[in-house]
C-alpha positions in Angstrom: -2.9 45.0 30.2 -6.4 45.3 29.9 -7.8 45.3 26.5 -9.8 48.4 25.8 -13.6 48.3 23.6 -11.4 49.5 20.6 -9.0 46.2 20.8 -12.1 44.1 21.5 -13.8 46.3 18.2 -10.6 45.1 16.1 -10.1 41.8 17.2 -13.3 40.9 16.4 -13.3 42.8 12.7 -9.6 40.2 12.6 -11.9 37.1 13.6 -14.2 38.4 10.5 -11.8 39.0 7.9 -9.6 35.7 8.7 -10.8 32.6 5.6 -12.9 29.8 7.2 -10.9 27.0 8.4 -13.4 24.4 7.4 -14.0 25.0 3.5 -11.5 23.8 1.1 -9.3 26.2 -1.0 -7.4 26.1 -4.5 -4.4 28.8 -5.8 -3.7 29.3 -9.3 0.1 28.8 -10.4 1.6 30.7 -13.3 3.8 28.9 -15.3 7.3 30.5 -15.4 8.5 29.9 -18.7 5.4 31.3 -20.2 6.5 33.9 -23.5 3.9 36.3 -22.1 6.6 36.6 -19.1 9.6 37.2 -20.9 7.1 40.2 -23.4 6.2 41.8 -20.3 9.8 42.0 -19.2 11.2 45.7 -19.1 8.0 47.2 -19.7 6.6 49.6 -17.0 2.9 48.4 -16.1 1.6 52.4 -16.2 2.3 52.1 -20.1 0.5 48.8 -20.5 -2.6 48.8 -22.7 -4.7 45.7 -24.4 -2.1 45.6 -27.2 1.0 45.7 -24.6 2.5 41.9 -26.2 1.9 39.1 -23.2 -0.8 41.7 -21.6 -2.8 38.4 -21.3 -1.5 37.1 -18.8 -1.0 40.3 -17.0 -4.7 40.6 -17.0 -4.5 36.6 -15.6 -2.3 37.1 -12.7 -5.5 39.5 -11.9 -8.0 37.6 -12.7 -7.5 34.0 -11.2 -7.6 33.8 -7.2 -7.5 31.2 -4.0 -11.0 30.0 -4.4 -12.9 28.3 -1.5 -15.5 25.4 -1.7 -17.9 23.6 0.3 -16.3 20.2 0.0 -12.9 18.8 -0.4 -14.4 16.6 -3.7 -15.3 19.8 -5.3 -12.3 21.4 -4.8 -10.4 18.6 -6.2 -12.7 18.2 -9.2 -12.0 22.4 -10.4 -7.8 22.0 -9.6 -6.0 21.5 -12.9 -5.9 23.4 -16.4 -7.5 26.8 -16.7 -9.0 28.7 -20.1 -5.6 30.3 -20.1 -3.3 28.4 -20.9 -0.2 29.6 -18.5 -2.3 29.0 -15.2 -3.5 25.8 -13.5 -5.1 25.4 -10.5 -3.9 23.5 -7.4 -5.4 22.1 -3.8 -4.3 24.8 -1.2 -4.1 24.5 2.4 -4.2 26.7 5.3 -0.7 27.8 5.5 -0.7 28.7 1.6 -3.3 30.9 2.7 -1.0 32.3 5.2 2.1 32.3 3.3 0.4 34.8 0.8 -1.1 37.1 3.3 -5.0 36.1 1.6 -7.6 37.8 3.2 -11.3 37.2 3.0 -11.6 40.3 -0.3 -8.9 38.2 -2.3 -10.4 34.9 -2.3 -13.3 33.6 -4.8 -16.2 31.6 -4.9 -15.8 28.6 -6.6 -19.8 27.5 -6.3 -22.1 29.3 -8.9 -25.6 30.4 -7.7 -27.3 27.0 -8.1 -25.0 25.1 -5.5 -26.7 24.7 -2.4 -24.3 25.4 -0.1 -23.5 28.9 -1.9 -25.1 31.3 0.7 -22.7 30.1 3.2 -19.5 30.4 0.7 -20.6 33.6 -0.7 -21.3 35.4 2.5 -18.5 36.3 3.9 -16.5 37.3 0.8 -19.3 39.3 -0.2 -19.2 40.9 2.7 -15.6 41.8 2.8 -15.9 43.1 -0.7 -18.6 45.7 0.5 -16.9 46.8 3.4 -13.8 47.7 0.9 -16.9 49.6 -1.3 -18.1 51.3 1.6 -14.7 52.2 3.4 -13.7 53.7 -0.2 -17.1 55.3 -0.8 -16.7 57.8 2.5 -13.0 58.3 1.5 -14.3 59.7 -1.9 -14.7 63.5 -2.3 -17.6 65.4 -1.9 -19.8 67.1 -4.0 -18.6 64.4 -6.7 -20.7 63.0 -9.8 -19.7 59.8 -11.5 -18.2 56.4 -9.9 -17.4 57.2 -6.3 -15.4 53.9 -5.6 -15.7 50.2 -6.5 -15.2 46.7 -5.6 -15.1 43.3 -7.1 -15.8 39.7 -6.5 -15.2 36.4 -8.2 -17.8 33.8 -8.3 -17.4 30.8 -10.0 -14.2 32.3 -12.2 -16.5 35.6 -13.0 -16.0 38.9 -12.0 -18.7 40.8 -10.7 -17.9 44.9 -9.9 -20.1 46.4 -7.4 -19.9 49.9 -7.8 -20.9 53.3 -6.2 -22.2 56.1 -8.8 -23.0 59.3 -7.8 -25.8 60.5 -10.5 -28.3 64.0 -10.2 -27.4 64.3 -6.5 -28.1 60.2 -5.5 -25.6 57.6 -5.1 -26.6 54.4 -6.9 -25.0 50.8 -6.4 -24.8 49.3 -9.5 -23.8 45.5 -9.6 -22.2 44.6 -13.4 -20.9 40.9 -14.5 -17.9 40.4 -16.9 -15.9 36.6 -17.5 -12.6 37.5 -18.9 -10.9 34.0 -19.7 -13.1 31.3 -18.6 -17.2 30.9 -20.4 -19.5 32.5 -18.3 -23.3 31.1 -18.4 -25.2 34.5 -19.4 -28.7 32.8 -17.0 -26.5 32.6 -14.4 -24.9 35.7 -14.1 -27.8 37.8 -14.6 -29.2 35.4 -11.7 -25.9 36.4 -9.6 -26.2 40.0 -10.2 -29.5 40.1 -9.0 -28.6 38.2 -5.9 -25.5 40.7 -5.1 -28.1 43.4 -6.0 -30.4 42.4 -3.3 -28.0 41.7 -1.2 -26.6 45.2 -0.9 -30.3 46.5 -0.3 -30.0 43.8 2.4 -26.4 45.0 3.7 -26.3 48.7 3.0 -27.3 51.2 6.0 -30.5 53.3 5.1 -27.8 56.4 5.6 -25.6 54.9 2.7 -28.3 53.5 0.4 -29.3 55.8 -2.8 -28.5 59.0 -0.3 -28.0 62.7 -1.2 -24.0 63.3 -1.2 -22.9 65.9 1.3 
């Protein structure tokens, strides 16, 4: 059969969201006898607060993701221990990738700003992240004030939450930093915010940037 523009339309946005075969990848492991594990045992996550016992590594399992590098020797050099002391990184390969279902808005950047190759790391994930922004943006209700919808995306083992904030009849797309676990280099981040920043001026349709909700 034929294949129709809307099968061409999705194989293609398949193609896009598919990890690139020719970076280098690391998963973080959990380790199973952790006490956290055996705290968080029997208690229903919807009750869970920042005082819920073994909530650290709750927020962890969160937290750390695949992360994909430019070269194989940097990917090596970031695999063991984490700042939390139940997860360690390990090499991963394509088929732990697949194994786990990890699609482009899962994995992390492990380069920071300054690496030279980060544009072409970056991209993509940064990419996927916004479509998830967007897709939940026009899902949101009208006629709303406040956060509309929001995404995330880990760089270098810090979170950055990009964000879409209807204020005074304008929607706004704010771009905030936070490292939970690992030390997070305060220049750099508010170097990496402004580079997310301007990439979403760069990324966002005229129609969808700082417009009048309907």
């Amino acid at each position: 059969m034929t294949a129709g523009p809307y099968s061409n339309e999705q194989d293609e946005q398949d193609r896009m969201q598919r990890p690139n075969p020719n970076l280098f990848y690391t998963q973080p492991t959990f380790r199973a006898d952790s006490p956290d594990l055996d705290k968080l045992k029997g208690q229903g996550q919807s009750d869970w607060t920042l005082d819920t016992p073994g909530i650290g590594l709750a927020l962890a399992l969160d937290y750390y993701r695949f992360e994909a590098f430019a070269t194989k020797h940097e990917r090596d050099a970031r695999c063991g221990p984490t700042s939390h002391r139940d997860v360690r990184y390990h090499a991963a390969t394509a088929k732990d990738l697949k194994l786990n279902r990890v699609s482009l808005e899962m994995i992390a950047c492990g380069h920071d700003i300054d690496h030279p190759r980060f544009d072409e790391v970056v991209t993509p994930l940064f990419d996927a992240a916004f479509r998830r922004l967007i897709g939940d943006l026009v899902e949101a209700p009208k006629h709303s004030e406040g956060m509309l919808a929001s995404s995330e995306i880990m760089i270098a083992r810090v979170r950055y939450s990009l964000k879409a904030e209807a204020a005074r009849g304008w929607i706004k797309f704010p771009v905030s930093a936070m490292a939970v676990f690992e030390q997070g280099d305060a220049d750099i981040m508010e170097r990496t915010v402004a580079w997310l920043e301007h990439r979403i001026e760069l990324t966002a349709s005229p129609s969808l940037f700082d417009p009048k909700p309907n």
